[in-house]
Biopython code that builds the backbone (N, CA, C, O; Angstrom):
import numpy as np
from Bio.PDB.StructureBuilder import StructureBuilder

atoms = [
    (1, "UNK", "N", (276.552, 15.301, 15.729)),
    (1, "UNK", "CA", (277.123, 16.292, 14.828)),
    (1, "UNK", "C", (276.403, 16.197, 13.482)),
    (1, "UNK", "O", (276.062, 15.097, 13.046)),
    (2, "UNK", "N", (276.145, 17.429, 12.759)),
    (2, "UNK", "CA", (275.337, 17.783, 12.057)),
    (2, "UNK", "C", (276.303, 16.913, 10.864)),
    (2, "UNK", "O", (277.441, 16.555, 11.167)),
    (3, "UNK", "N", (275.749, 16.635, 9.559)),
    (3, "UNK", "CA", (276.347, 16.608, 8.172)),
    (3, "UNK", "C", (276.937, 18.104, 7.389)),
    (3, "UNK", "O", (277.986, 18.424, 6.829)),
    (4, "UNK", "N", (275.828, 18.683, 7.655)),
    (4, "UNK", "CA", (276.148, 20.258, 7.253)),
    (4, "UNK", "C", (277.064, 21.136, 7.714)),
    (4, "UNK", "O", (276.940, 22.115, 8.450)),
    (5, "UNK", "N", (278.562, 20.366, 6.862)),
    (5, "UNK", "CA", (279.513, 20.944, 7.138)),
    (5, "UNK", "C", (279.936, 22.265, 6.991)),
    (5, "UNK", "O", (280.110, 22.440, 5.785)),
    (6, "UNK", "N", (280.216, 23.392, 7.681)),
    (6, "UNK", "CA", (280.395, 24.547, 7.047)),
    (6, "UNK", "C", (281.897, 24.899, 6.961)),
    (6, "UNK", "O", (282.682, 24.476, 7.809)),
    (7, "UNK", "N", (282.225, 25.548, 6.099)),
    (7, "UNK", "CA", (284.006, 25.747, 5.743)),
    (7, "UNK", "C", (284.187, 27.332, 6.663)),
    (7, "UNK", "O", (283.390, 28.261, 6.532)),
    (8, "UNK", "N", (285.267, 27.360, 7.479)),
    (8, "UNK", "CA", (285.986, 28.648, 8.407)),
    (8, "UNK", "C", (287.515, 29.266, 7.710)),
    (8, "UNK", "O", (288.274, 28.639, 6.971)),
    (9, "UNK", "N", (287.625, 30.257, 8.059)),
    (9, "UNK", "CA", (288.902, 30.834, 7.511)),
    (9, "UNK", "C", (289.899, 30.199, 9.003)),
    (9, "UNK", "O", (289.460, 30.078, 10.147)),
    (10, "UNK", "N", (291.252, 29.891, 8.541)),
    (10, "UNK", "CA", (292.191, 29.304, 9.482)),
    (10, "UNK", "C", (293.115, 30.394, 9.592)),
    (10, "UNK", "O", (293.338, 30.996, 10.642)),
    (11, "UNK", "N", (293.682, 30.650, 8.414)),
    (11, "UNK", "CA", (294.620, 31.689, 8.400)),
    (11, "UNK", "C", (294.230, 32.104, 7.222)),
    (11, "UNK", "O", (293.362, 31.599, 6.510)),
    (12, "UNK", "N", (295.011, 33.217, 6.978)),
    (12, "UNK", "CA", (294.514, 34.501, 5.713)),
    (12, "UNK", "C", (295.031, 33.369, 4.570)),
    (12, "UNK", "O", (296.067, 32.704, 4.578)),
    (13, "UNK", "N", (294.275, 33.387, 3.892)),
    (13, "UNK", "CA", (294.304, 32.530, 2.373)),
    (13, "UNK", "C", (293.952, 31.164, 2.741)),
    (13, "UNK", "O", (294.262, 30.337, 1.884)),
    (14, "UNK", "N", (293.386, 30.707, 3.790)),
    (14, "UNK", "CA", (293.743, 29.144, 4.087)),
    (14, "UNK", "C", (292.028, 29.100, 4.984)),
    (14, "UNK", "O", (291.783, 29.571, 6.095)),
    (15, "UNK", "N", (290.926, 28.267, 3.903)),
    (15, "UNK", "CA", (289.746, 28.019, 4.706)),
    (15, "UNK", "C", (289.948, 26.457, 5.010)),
    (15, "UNK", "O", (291.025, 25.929, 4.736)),
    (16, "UNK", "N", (289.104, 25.870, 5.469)),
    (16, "UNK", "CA", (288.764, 24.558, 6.297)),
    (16, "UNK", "C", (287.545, 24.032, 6.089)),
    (16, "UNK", "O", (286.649, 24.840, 5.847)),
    (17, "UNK", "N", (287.273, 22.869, 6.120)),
    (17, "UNK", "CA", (286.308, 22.373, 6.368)),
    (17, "UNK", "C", (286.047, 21.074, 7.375)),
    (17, "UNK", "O", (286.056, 20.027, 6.726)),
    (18, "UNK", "N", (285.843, 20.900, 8.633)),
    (18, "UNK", "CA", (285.860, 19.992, 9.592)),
    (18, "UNK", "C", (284.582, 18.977, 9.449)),
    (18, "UNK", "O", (283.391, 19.124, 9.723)),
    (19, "UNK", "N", (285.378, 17.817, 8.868)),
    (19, "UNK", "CA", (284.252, 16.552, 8.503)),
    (19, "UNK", "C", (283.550, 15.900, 10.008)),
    (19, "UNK", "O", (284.396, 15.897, 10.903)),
    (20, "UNK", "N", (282.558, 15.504, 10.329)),
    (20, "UNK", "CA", (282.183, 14.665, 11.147)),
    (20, "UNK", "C", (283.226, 13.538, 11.646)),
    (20, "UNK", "O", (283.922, 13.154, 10.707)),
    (21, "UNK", "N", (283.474, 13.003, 12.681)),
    (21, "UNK", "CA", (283.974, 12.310, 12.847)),
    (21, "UNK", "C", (284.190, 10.891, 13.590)),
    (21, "UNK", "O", (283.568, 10.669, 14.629)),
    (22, "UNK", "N", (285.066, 9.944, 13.055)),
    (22, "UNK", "CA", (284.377, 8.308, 13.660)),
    (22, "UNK", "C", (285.088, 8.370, 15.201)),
    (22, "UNK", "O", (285.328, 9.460, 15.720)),
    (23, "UNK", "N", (285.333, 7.359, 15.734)),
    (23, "UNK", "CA", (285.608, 7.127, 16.822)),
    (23, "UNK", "C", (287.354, 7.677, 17.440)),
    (23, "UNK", "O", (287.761, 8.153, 18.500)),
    (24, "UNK", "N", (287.793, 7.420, 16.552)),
    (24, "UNK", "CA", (289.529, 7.674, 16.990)),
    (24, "UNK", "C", (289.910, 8.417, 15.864)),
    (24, "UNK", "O", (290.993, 8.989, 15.990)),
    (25, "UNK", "N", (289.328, 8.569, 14.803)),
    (25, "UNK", "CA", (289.888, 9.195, 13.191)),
    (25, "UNK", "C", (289.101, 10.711, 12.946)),
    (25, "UNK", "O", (287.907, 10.715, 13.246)),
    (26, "UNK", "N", (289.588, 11.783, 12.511)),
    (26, "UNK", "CA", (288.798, 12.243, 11.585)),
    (26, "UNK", "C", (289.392, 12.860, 10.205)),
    (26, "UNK", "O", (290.233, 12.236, 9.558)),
    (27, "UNK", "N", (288.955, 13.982, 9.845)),
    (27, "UNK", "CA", (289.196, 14.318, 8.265)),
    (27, "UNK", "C", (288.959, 15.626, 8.132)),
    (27, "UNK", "O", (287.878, 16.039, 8.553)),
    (28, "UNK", "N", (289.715, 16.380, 7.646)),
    (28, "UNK", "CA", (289.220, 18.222, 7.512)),
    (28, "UNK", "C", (290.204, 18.274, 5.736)),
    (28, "UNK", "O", (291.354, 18.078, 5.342)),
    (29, "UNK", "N", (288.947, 18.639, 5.186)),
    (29, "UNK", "CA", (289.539, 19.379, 3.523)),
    (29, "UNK", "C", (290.163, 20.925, 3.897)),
    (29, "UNK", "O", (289.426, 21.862, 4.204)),
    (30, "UNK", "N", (291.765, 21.034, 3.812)),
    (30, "UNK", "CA", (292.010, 21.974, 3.272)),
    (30, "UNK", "C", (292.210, 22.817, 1.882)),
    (30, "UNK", "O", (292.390, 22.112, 0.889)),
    (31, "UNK", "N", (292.204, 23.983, 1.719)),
    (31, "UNK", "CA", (291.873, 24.988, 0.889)),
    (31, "UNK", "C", (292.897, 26.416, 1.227)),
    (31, "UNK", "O", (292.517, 27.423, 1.824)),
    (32, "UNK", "N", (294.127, 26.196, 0.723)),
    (32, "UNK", "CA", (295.080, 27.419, 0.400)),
    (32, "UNK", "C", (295.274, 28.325, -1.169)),
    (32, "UNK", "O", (295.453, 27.958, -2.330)),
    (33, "UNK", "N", (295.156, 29.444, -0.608)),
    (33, "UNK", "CA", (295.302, 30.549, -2.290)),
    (33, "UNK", "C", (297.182, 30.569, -2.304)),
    (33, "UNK", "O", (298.007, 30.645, -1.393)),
    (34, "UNK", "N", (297.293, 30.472, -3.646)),
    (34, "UNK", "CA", (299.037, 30.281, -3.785)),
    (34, "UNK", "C", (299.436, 31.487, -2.349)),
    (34, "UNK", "O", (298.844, 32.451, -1.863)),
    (35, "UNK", "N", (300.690, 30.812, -2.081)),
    (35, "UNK", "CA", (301.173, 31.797, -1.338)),
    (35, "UNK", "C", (300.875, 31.695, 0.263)),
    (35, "UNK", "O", (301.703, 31.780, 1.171)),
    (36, "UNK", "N", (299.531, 31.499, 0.357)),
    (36, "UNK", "CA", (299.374, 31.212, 1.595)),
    (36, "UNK", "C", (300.180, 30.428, 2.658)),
    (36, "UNK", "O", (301.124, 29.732, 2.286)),
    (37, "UNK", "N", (299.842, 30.514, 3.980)),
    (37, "UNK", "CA", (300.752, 29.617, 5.191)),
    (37, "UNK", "C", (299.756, 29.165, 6.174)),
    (37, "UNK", "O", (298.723, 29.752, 6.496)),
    (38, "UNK", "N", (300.344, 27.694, 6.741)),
    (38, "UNK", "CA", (299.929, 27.483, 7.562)),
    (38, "UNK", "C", (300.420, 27.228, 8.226)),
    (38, "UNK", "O", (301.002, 26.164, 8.012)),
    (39, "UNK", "N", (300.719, 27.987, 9.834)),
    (39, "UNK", "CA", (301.776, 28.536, 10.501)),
    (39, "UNK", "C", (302.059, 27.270, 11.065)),
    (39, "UNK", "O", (301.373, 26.259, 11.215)),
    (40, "UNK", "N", (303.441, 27.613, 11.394)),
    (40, "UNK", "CA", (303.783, 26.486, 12.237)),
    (40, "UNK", "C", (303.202, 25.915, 13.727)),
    (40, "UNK", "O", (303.205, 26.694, 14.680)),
    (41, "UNK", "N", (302.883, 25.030, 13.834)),
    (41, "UNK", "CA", (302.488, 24.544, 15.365)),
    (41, "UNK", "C", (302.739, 23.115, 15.194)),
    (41, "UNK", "O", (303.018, 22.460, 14.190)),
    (42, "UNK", "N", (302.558, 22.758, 16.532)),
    (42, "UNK", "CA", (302.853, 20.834, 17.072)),
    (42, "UNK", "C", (301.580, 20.656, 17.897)),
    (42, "UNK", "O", (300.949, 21.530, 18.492)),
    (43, "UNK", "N", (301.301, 19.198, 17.805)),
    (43, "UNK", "CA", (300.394, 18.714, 18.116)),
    (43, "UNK", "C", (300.510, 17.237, 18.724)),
    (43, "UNK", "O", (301.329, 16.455, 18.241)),
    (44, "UNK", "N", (299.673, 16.858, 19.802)),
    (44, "UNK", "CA", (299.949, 15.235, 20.044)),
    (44, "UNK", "C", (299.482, 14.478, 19.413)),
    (44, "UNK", "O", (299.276, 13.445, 20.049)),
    (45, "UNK", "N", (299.037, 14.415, 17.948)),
    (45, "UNK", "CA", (297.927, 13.652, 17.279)),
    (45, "UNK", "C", (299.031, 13.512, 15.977)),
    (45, "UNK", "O", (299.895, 14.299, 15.588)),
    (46, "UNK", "N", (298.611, 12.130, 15.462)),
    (46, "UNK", "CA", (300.000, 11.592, 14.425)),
    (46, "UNK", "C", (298.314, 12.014, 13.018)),
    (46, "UNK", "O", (297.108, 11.773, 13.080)),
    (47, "UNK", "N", (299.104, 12.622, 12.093)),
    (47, "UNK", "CA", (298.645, 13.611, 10.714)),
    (47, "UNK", "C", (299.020, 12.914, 9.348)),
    (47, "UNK", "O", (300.138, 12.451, 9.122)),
    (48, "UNK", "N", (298.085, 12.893, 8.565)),
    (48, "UNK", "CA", (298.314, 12.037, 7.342)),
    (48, "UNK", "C", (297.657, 13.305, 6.487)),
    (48, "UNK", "O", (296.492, 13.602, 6.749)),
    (49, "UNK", "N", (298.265, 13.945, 5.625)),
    (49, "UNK", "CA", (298.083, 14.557, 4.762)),
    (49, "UNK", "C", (297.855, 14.041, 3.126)),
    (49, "UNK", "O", (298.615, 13.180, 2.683)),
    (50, "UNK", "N", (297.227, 14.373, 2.627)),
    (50, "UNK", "CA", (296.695, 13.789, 1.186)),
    (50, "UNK", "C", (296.607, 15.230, 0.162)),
    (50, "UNK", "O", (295.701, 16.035, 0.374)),
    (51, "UNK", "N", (297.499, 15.448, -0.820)),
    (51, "UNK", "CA", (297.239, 16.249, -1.776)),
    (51, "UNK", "C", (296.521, 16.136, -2.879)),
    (51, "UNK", "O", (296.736, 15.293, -3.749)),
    (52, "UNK", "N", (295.440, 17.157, -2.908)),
    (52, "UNK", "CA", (294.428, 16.963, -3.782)),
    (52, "UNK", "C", (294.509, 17.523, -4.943)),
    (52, "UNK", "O", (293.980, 17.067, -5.957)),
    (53, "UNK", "N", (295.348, 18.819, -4.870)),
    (53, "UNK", "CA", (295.071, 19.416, -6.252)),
    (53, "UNK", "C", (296.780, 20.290, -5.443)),
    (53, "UNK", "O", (297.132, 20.284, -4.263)),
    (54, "UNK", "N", (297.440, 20.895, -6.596)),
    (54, "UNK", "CA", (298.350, 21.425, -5.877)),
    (54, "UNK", "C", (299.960, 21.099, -5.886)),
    (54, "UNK", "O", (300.482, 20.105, -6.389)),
    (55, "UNK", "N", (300.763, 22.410, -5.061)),
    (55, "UNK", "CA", (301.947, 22.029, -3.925)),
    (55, "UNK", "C", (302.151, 22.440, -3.417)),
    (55, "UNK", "O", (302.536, 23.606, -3.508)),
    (56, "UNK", "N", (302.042, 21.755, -2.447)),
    (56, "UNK", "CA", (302.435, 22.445, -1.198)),
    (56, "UNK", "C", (303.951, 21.946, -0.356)),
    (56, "UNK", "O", (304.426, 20.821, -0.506)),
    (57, "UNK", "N", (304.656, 23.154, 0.651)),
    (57, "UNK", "CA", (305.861, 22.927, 0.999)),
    (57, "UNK", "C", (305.922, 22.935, 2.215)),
    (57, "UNK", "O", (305.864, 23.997, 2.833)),
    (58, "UNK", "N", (306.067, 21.608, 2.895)),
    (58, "UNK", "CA", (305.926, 21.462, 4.146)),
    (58, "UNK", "C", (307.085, 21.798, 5.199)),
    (58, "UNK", "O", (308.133, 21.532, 4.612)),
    (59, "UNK", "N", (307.230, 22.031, 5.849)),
    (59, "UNK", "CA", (308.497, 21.982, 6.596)),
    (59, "UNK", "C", (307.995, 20.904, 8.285)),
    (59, "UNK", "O", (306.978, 21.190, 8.918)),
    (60, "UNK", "N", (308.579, 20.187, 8.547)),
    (60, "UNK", "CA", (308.857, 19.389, 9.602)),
    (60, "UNK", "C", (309.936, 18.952, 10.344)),
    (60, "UNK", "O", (310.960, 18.513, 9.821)),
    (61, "UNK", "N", (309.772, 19.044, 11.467)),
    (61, "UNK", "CA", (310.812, 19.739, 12.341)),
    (61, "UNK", "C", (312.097, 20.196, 11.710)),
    (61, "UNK", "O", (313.119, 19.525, 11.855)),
    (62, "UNK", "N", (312.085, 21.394, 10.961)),
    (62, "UNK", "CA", (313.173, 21.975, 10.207)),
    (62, "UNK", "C", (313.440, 21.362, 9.176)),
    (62, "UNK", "O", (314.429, 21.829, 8.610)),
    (63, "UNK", "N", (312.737, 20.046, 8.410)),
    (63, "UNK", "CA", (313.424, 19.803, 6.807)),
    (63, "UNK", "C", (311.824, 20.194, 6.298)),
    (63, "UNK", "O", (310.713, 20.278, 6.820)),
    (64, "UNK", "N", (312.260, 20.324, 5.332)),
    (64, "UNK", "CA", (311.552, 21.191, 3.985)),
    (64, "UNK", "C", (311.266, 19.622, 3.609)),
    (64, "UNK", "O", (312.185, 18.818, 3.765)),
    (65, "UNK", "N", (309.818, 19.124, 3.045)),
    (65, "UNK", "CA", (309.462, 18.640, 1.399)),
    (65, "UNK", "C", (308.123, 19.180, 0.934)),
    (65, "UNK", "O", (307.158, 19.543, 1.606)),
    (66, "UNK", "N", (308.325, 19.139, -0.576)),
    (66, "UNK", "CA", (307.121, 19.602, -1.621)),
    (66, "UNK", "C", (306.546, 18.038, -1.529)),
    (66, "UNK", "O", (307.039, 16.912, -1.461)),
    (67, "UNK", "N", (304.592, 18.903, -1.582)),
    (67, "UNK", "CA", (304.318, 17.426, -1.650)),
    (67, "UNK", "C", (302.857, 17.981, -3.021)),
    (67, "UNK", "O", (301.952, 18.794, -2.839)),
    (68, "UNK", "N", (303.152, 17.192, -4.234)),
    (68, "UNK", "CA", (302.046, 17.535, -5.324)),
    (68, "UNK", "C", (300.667, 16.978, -5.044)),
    (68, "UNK", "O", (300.383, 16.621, -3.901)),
    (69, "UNK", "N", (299.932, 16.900, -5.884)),
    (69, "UNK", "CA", (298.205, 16.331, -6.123)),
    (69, "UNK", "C", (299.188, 15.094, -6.162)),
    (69, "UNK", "O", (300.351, 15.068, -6.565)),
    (70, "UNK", "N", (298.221, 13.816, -5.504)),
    (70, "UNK", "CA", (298.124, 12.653, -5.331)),
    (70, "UNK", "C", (299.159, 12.153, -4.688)),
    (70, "UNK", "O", (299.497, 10.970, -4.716)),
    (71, "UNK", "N", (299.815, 13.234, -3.955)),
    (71, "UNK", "CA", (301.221, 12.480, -3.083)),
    (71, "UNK", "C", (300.891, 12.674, -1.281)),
    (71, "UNK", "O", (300.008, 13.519, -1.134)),
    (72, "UNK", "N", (301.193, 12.325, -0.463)),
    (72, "UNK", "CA", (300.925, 12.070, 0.652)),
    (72, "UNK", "C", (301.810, 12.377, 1.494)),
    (72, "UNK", "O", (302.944, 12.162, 1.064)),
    (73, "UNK", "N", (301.756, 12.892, 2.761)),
    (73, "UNK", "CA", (302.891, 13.214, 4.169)),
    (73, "UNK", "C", (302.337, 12.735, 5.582)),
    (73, "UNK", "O", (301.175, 12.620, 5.971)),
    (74, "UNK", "N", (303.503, 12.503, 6.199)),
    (74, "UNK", "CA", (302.997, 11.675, 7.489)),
    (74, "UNK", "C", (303.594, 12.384, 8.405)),
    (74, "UNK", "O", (304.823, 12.354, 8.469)),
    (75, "UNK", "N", (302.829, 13.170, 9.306)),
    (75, "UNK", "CA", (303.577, 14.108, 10.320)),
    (75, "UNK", "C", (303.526, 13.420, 11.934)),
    (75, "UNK", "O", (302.590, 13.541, 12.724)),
    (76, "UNK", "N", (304.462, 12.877, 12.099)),
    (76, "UNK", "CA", (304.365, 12.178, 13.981)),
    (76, "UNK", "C", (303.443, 12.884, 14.748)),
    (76, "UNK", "O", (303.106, 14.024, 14.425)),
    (77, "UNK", "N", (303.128, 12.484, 15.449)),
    (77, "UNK", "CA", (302.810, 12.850, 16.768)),
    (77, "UNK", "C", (304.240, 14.101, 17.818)),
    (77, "UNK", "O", (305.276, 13.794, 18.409)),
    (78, "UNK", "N", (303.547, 15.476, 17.588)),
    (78, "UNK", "CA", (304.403, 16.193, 18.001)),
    (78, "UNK", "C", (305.439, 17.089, 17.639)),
    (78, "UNK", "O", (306.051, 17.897, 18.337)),
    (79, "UNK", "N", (305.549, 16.780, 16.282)),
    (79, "UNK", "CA", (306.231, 17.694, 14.924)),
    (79, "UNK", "C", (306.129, 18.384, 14.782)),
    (79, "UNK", "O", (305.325, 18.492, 13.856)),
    (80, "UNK", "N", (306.604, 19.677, 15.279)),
    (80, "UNK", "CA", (306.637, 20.751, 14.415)),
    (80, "UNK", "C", (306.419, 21.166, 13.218)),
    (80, "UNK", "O", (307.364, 21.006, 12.445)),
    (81, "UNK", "N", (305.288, 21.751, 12.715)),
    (81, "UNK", "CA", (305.776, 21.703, 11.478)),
    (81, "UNK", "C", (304.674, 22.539, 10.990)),
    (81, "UNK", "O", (303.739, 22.878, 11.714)),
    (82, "UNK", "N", (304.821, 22.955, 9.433)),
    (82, "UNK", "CA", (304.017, 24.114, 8.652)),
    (82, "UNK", "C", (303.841, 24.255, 7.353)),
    (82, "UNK", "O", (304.709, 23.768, 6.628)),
    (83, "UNK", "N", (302.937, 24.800, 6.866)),
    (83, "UNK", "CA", (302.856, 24.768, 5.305)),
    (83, "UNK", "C", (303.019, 25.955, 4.366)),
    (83, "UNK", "O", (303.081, 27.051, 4.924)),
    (84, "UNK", "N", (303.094, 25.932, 3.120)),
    (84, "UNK", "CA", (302.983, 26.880, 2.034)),
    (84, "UNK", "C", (303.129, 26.624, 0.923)),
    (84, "UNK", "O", (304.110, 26.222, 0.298)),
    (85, "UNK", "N", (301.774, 26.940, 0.540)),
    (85, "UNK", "CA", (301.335, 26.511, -0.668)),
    (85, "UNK", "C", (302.090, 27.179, -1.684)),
    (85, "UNK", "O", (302.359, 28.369, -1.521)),
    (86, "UNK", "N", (302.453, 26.596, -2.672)),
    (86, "UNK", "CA", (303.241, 26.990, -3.693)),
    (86, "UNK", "C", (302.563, 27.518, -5.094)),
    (86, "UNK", "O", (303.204, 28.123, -5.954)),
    (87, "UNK", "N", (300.897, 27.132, -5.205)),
    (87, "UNK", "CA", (300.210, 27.073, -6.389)),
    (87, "UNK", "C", (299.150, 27.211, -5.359)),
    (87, "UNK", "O", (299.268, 27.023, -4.149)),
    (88, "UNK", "N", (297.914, 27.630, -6.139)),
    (88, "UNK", "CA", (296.602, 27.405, -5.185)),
    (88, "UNK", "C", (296.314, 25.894, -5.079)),
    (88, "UNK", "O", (296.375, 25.157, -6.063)),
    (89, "UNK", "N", (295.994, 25.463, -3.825)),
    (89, "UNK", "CA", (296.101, 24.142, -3.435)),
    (89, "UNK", "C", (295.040, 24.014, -2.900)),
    (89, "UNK", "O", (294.237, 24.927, -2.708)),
    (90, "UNK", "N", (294.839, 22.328, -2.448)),
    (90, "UNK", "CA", (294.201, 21.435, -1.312)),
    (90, "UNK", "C", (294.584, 20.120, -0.725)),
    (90, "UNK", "O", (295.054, 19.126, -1.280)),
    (91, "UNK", "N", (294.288, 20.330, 0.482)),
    (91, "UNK", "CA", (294.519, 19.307, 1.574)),
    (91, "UNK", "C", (293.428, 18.465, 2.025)),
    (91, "UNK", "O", (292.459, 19.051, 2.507)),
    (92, "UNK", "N", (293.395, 16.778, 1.937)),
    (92, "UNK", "CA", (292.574, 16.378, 2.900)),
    (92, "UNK", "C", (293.312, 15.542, 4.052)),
    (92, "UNK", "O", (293.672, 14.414, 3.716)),
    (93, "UNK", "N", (293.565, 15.916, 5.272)),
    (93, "UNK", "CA", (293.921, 16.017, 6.671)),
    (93, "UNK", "C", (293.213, 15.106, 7.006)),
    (93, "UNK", "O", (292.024, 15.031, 6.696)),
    (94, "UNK", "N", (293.955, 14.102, 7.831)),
    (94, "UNK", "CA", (293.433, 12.747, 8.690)),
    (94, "UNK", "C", (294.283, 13.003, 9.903)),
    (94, "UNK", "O", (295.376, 13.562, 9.810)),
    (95, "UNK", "N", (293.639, 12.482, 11.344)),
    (95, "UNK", "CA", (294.308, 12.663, 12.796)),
    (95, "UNK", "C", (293.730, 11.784, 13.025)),
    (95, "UNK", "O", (292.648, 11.473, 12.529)),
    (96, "UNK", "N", (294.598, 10.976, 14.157)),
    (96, "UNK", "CA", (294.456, 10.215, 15.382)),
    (96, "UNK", "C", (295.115, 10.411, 16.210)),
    (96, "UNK", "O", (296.313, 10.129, 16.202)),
    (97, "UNK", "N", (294.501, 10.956, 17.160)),
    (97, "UNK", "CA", (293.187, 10.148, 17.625)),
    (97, "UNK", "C", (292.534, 11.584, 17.408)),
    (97, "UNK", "O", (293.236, 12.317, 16.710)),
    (98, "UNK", "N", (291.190, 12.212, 17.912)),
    (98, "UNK", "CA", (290.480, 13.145, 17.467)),
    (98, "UNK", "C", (291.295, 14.552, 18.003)),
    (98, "UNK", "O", (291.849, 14.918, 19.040)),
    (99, "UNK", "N", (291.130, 14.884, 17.192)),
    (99, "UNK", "CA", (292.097, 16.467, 17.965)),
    (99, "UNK", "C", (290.152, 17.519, 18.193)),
    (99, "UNK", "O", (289.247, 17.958, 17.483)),
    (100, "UNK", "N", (290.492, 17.418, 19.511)),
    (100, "UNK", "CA", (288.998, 18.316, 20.476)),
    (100, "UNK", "C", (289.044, 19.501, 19.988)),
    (100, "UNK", "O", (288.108, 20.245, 19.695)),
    (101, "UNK", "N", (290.722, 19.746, 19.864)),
    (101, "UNK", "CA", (290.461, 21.464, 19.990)),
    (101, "UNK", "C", (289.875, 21.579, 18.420)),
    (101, "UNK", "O", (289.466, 22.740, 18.418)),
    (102, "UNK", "N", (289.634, 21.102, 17.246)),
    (102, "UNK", "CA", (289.023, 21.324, 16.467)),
    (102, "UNK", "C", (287.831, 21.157, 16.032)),
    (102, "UNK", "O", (287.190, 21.837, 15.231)),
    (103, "UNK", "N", (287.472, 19.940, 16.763)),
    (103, "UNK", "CA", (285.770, 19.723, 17.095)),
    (103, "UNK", "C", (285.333, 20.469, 17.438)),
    (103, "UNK", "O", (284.298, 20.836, 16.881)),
    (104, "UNK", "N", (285.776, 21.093, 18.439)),
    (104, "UNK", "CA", (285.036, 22.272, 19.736)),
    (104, "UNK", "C", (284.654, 23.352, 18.715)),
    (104, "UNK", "O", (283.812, 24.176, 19.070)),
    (105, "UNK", "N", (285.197, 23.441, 17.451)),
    (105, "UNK", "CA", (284.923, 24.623, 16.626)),
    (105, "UNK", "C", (283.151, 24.279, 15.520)),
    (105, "UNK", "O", (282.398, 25.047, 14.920)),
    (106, "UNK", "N", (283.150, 22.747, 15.737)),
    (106, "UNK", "CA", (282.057, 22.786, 14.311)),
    (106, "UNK", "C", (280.347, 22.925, 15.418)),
    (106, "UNK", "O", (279.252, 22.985, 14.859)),
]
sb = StructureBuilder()
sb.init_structure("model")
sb.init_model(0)
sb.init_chain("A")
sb.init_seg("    ")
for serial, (resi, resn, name, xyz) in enumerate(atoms, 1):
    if name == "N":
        sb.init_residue(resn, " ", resi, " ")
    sb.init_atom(name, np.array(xyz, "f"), 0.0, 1.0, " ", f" {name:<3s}", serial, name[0])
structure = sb.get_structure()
């Protein structure tokens, strides 16, 4: 896999950028315009979210939290769950173990 990461639109207001990745871990910078969503879905891969700039309002399996620049969320393995940015924001996204279906995209 190349270094030359290129950034994709995910959903309307919400681009991506899918980092290279190590063996069981990887990393994707998100990028939401206030307002934006990132729809709900579940996944088998346990999610560590890192706020970079921002707030964003998570919902997981049905409870709501705001999470600001420099605060962090831990989504299980299998959670339901979704975002919306409250301010123009960013995300940097950690999974384990590698989620394919997003590799398959870079």
């Amino acid at each position: 896999m190349t270094n030359e990461i290129q950034w994709e639109n995910a959903e309307p207001g919400v681009k991506r950028k899918i980092f290279a990745p190590g063996e069981q871990l990887m990393m994707m910078e998100v990028h939401f315009e206030e307002g934006a969503e990132g729809y709900e879905h579940s996944h088998p891969h346990e999610q560590m979210s890192y706020c970079l700039r921002g707030r964003i309002e998570f919902t997981v399996d049905g409870q709501k939290m705001v999470v600001a620049a420099g605060e962090t969320i831990v989504i299980p393995s299998g959670a339901k769950h979704g975002a919306l940015a409250l301010e123009p924001s960013a995300l940097l996204d950690t999974f384990t173990p590698l989620r394919l279906d997003l590799l398959k995209r870079v």
